[in-house]
PyMOL CGO cylinders between C-alpha atoms (Angstrom):
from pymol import cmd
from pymol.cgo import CYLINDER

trace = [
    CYLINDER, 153.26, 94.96, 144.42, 150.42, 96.71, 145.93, 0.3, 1, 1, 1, 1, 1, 1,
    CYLINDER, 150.42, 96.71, 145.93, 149.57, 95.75, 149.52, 0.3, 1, 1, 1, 1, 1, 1,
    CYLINDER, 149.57, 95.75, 149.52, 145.65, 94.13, 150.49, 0.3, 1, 1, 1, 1, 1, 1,
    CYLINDER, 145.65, 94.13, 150.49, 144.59, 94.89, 154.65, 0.3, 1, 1, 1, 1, 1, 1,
    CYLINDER, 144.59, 94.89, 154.65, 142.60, 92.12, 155.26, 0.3, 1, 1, 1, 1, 1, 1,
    CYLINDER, 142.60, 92.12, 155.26, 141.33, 90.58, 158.80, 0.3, 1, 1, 1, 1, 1, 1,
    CYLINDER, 141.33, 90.58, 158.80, 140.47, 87.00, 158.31, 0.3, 1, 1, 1, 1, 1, 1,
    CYLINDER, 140.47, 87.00, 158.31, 139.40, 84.14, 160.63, 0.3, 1, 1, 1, 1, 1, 1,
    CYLINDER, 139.40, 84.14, 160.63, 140.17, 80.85, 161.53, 0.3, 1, 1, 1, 1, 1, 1,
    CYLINDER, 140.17, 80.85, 161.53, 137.03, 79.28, 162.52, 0.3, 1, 1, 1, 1, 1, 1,
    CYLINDER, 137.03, 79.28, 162.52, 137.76, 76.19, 164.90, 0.3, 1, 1, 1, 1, 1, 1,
    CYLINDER, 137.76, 76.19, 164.90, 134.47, 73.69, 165.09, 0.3, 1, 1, 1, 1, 1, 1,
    CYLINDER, 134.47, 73.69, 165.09, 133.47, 71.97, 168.49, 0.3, 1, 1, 1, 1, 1, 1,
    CYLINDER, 133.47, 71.97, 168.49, 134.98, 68.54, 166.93, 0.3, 1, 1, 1, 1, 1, 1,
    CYLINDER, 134.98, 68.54, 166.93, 138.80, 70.78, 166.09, 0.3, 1, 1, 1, 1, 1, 1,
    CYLINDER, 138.80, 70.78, 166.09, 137.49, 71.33, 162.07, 0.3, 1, 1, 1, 1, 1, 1,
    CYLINDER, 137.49, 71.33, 162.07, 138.17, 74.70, 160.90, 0.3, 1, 1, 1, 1, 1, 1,
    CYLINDER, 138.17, 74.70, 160.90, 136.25, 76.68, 158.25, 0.3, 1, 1, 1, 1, 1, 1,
    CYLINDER, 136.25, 76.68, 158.25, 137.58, 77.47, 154.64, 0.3, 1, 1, 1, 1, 1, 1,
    CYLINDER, 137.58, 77.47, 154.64, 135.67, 79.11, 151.76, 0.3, 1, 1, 1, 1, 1, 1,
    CYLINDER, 135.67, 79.11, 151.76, 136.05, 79.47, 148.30, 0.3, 1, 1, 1, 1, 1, 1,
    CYLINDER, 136.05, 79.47, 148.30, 134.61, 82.48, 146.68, 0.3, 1, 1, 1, 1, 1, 1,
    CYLINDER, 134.61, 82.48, 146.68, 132.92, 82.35, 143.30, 0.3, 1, 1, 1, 1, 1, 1,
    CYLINDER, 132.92, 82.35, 143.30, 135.04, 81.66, 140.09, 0.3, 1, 1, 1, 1, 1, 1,
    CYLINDER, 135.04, 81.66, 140.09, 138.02, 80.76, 142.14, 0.3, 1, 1, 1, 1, 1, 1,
    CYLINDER, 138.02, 80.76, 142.14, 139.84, 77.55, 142.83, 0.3, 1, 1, 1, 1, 1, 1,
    CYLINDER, 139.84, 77.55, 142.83, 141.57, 78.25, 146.12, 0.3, 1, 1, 1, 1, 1, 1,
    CYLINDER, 141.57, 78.25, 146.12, 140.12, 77.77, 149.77, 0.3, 1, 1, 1, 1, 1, 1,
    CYLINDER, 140.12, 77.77, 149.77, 141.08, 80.22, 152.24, 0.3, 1, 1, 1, 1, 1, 1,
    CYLINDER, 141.08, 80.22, 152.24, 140.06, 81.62, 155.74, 0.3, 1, 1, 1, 1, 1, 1,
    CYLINDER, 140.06, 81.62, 155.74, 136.55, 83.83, 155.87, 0.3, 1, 1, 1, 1, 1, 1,
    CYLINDER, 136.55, 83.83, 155.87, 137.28, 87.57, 155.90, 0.3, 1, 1, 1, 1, 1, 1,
    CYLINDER, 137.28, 87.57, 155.90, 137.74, 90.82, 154.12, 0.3, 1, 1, 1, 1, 1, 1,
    CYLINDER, 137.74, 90.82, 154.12, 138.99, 94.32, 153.00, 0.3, 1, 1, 1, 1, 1, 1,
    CYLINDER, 138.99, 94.32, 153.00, 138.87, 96.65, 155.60, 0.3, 1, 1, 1, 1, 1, 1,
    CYLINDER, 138.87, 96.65, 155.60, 136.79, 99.77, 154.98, 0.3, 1, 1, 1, 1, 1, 1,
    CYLINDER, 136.79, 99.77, 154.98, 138.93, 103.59, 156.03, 0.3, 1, 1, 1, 1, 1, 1,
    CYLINDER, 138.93, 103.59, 156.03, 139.14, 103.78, 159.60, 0.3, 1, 1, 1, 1, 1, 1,
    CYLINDER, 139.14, 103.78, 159.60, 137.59, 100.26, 160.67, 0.3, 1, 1, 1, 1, 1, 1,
    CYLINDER, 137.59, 100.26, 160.67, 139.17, 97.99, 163.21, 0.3, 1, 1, 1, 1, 1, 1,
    CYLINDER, 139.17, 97.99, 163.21, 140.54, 94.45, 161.88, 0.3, 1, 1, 1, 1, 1, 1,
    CYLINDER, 140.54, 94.45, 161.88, 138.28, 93.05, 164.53, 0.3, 1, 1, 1, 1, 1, 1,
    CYLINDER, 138.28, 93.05, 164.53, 135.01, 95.29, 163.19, 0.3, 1, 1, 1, 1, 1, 1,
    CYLINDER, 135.01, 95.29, 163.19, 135.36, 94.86, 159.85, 0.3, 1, 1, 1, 1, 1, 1,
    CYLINDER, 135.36, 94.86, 159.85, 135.90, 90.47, 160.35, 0.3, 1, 1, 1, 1, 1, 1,
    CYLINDER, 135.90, 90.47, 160.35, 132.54, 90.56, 162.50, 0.3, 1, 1, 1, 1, 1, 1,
    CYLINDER, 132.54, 90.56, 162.50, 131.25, 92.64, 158.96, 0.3, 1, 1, 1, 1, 1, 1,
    CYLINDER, 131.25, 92.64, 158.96, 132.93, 90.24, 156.51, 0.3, 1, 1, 1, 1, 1, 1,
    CYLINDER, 132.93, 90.24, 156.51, 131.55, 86.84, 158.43, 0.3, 1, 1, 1, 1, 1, 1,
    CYLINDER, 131.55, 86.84, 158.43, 127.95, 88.00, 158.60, 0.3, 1, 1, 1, 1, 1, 1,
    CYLINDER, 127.95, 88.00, 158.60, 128.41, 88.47, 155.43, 0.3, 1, 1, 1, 1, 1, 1,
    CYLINDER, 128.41, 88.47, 155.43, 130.25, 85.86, 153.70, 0.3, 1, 1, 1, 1, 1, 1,
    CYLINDER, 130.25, 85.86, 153.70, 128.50, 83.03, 156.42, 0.3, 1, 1, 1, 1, 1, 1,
    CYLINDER, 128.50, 83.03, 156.42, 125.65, 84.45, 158.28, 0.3, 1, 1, 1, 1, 1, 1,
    CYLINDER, 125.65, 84.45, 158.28, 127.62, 84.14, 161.18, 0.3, 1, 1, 1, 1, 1, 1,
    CYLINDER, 127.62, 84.14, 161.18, 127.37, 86.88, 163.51, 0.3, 1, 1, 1, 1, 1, 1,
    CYLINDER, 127.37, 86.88, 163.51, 129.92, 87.28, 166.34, 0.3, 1, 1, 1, 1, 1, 1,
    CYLINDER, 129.92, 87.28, 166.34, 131.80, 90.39, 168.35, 0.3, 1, 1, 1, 1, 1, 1,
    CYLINDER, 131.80, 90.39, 168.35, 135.15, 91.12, 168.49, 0.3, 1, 1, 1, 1, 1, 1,
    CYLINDER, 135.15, 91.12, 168.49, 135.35, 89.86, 172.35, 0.3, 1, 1, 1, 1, 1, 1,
    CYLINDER, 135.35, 89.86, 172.35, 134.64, 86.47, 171.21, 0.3, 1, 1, 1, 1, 1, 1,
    CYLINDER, 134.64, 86.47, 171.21, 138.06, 86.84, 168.59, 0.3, 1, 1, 1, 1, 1, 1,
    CYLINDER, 138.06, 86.84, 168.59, 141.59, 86.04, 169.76, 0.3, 1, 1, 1, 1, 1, 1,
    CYLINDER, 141.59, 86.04, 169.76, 144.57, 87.04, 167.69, 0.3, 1, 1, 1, 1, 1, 1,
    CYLINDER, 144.57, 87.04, 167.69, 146.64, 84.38, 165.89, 0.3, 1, 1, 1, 1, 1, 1,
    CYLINDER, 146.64, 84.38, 165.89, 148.73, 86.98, 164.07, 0.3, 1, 1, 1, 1, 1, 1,
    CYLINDER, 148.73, 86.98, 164.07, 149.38, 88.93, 161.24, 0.3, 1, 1, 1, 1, 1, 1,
    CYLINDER, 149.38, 88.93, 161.24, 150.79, 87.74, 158.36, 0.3, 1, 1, 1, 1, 1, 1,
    CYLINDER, 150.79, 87.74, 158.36, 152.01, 88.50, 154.46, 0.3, 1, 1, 1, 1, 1, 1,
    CYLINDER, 152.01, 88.50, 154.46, 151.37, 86.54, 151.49, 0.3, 1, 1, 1, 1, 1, 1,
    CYLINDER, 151.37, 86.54, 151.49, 150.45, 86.61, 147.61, 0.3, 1, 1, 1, 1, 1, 1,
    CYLINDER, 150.45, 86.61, 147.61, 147.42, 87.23, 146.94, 0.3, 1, 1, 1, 1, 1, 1,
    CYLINDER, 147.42, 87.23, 146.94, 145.16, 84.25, 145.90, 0.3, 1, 1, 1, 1, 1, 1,
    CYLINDER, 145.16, 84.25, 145.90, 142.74, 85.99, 143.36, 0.3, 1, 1, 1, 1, 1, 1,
    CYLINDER, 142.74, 85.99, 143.36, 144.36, 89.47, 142.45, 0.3, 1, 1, 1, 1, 1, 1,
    CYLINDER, 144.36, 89.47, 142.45, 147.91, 89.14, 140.76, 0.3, 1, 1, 1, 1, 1, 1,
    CYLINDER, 147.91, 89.14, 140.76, 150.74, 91.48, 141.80, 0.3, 1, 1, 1, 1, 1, 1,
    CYLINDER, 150.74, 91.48, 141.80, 149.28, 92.18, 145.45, 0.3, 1, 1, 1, 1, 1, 1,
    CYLINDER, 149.28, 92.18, 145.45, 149.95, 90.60, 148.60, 0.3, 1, 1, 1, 1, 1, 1,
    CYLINDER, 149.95, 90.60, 148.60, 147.48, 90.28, 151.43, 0.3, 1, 1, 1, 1, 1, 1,
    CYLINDER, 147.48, 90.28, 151.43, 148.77, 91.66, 155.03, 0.3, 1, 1, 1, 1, 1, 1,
    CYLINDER, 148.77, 91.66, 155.03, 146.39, 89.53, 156.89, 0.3, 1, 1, 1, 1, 1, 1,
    CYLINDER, 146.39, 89.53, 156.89, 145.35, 90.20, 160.68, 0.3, 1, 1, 1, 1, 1, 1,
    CYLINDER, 145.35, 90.20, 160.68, 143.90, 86.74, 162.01, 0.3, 1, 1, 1, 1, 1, 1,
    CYLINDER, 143.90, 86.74, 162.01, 141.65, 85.80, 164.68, 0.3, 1, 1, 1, 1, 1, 1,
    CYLINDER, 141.65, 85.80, 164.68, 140.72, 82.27, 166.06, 0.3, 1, 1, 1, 1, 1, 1,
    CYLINDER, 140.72, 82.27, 166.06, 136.78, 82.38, 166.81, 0.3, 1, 1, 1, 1, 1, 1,
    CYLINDER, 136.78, 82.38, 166.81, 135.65, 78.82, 168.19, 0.3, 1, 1, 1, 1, 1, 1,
    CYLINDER, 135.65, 78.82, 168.19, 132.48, 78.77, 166.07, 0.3, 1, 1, 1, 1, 1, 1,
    CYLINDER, 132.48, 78.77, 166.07, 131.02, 75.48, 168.73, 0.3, 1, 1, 1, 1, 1, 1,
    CYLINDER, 131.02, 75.48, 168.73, 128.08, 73.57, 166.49, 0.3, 1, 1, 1, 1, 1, 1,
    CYLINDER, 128.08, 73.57, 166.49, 126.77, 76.62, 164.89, 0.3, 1, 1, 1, 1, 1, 1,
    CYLINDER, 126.77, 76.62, 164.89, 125.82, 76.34, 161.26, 0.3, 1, 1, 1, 1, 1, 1,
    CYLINDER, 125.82, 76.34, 161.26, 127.39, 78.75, 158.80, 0.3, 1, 1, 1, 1, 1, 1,
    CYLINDER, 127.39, 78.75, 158.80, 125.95, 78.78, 154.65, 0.3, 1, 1, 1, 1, 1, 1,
    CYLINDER, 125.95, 78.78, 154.65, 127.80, 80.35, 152.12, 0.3, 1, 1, 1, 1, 1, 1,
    CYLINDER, 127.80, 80.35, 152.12, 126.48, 83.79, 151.31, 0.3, 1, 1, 1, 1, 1, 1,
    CYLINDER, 126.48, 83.79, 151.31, 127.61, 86.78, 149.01, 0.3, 1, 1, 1, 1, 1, 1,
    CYLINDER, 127.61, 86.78, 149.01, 130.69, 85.79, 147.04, 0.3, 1, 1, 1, 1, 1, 1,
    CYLINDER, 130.69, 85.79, 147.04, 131.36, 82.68, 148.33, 0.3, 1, 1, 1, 1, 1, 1,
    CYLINDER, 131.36, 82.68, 148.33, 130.35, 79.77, 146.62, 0.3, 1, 1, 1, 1, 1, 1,
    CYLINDER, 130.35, 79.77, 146.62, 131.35, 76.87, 149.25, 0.3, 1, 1, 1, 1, 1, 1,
    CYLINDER, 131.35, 76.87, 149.25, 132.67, 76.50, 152.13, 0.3, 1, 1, 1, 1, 1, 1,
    CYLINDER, 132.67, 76.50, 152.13, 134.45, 73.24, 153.51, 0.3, 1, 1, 1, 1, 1, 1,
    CYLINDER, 134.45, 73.24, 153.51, 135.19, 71.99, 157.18, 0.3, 1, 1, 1, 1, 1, 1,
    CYLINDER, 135.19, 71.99, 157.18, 138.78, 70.31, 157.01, 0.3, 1, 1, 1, 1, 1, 1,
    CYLINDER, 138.78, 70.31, 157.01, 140.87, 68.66, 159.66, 0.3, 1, 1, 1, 1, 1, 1,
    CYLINDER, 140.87, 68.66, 159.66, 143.95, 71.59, 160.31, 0.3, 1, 1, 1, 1, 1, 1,
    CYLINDER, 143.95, 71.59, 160.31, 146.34, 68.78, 160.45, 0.3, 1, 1, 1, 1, 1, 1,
    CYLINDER, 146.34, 68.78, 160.45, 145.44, 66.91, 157.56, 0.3, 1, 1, 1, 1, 1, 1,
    CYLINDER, 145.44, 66.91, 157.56, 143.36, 68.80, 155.04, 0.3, 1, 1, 1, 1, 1, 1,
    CYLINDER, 143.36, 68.80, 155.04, 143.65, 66.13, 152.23, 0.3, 1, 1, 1, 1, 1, 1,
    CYLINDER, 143.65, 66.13, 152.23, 143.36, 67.32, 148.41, 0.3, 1, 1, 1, 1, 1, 1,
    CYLINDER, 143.36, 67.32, 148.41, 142.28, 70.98, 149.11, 0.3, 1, 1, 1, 1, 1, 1,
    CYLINDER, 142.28, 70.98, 149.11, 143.89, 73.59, 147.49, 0.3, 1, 1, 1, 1, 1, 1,
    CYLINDER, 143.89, 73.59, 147.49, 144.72, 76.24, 149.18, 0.3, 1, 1, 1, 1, 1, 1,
    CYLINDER, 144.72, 76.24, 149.18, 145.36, 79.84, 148.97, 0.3, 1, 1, 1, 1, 1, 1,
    CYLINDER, 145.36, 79.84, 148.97, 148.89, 80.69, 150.08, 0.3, 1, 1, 1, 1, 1, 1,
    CYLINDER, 148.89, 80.69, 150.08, 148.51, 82.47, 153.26, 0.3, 1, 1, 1, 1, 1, 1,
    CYLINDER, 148.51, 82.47, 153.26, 146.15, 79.91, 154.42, 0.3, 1, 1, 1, 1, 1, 1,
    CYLINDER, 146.15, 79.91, 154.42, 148.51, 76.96, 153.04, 0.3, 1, 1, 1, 1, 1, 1,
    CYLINDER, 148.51, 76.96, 153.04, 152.60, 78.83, 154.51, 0.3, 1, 1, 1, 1, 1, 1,
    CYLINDER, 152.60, 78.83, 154.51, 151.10, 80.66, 157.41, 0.3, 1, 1, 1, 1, 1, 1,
    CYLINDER, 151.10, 80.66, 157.41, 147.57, 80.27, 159.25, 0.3, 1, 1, 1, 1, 1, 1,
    CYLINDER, 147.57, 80.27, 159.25, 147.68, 76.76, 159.26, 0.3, 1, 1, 1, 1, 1, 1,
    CYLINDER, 147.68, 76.76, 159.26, 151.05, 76.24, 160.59, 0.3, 1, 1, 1, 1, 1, 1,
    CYLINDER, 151.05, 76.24, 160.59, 150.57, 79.27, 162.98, 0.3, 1, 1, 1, 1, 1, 1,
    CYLINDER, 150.57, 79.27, 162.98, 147.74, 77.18, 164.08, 0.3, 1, 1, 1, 1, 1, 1,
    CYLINDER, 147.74, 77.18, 164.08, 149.06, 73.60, 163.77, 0.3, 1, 1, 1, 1, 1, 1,
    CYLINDER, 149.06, 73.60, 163.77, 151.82, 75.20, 166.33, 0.3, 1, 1, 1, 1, 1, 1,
    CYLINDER, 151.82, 75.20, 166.33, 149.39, 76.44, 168.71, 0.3, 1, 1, 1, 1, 1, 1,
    CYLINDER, 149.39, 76.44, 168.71, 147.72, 72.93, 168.60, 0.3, 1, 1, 1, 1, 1, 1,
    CYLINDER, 147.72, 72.93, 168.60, 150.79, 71.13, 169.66, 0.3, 1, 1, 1, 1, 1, 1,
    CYLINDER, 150.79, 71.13, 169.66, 151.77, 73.53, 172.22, 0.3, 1, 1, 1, 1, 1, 1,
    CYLINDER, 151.77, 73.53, 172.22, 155.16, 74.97, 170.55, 0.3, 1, 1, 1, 1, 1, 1,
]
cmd.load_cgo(trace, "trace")
């Protein structure tokens, strides 16, 4: 399997709702975020990716790591993604699909109801997060 860098972000609402989008012509919901271009930071190319995915434009001070981790990719068979993610605590501001992405949801992190969701976001942010939340 062929290996995806990505840097994705977990986008945490004034009211504890994070972000998910769904690009175009897929099923899955996942975190905001990217491919990294040769020789860009995980942190440079996420502020890249959410300006433009979401119109959201933010600097890598304002990130803070949640991790790195490996899963399947959602919408390219036989890769995995090697995800770097960042928490970014979006407040009110309003985000609007852009580029690929066809919709985006806000979802409770502890319940997210009927959503389906791609596997890294399903096995590893949201429990990374989920832990964070409750302190373990």
């Amino acid at each position: 399997m062929r290996i995806i860098r990505i840097s994705a972000a977990l986008i945490v609402r004034a009211d504890g709702k994070i972000l998910l989008v769904r690009k175009r012509g897929t099923t899955a919901f996942m975190q905001p975020g990217g491919k990294m271009e040769p020789d860009e930071s995980p942190a440079a190319a996420l502020v890249r990716e959410l300006e433009e995915e979401i119109g959201l434009r933010a600097s890598p001070e304002q990130f803070r790591s949640l991790g790195r981790f490996e899963a399947t990719a959602a919408n390219e068979p036989d890769h995995l993604v090697s995800a770097d993610v960042f928490v970014f605590e979006s407040g009110d501001r309003i985000v609007a699909p852009a580029a690929e992405i066809e919709e985006i949801r806000w979802i409770s992190p502890i319940d997210p109801a009927d959503v389906v969701l791609a596997e890294l976001t399903e096995h590893h942010i949201l429990p990374a997060w989920r832990q964070t939340l409750l302190g373990t």
